[in-house]
C-alpha positions in Angstrom: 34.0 41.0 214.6 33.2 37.5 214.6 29.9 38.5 212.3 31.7 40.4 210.0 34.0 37.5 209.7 31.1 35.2 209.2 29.9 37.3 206.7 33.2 37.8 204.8 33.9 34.1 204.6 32.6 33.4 201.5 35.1 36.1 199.8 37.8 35.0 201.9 37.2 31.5 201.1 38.2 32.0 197.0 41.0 33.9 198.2 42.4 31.0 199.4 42.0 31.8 203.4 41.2 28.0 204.9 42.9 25.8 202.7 46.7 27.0 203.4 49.8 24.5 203.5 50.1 23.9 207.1 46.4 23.3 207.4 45.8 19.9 208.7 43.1 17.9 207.4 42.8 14.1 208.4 40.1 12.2 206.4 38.7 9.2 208.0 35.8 6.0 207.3 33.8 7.5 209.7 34.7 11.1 209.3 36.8 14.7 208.7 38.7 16.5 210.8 40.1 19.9 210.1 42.0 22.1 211.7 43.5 25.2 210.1 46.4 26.2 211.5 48.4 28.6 209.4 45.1 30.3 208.5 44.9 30.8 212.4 48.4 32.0 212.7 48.5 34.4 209.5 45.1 35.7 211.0 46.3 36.3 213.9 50.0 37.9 212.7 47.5 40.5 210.4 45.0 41.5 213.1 48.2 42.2 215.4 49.7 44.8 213.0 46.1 46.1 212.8 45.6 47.0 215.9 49.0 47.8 216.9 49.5 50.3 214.1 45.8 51.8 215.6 46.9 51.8 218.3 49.9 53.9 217.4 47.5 56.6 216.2 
């Protein structure tokens, strides 16, 4: 899964997946730090349903 994402990212990148409102992203002198939490959360609500509507069948 994880290289399938990996390998999907550039797509889901101009999609708009990594830069939603909620995301935090603090930009220091000495550096960046990201963190993207909505994109986590919305990931997470979609591969739920996934696998709970395959696991229905």
């Amino acid at each position: 899964m994880l290289v399938i994402a990996g390998a999907c990212w550039p797509l889901l990148s101009r999609l708009g997946l990594g830069r939603l409102p909620g995301d935090i992203a603090v930009t220091g002198e000495h550096g960046s730090f990201y963190f993207p939490i909505m994109t986590c959360i919305l990931v997470s609500a979609v591969l739920s349903l996934v696998f709970w509507i395959a696991g229905r069948f």
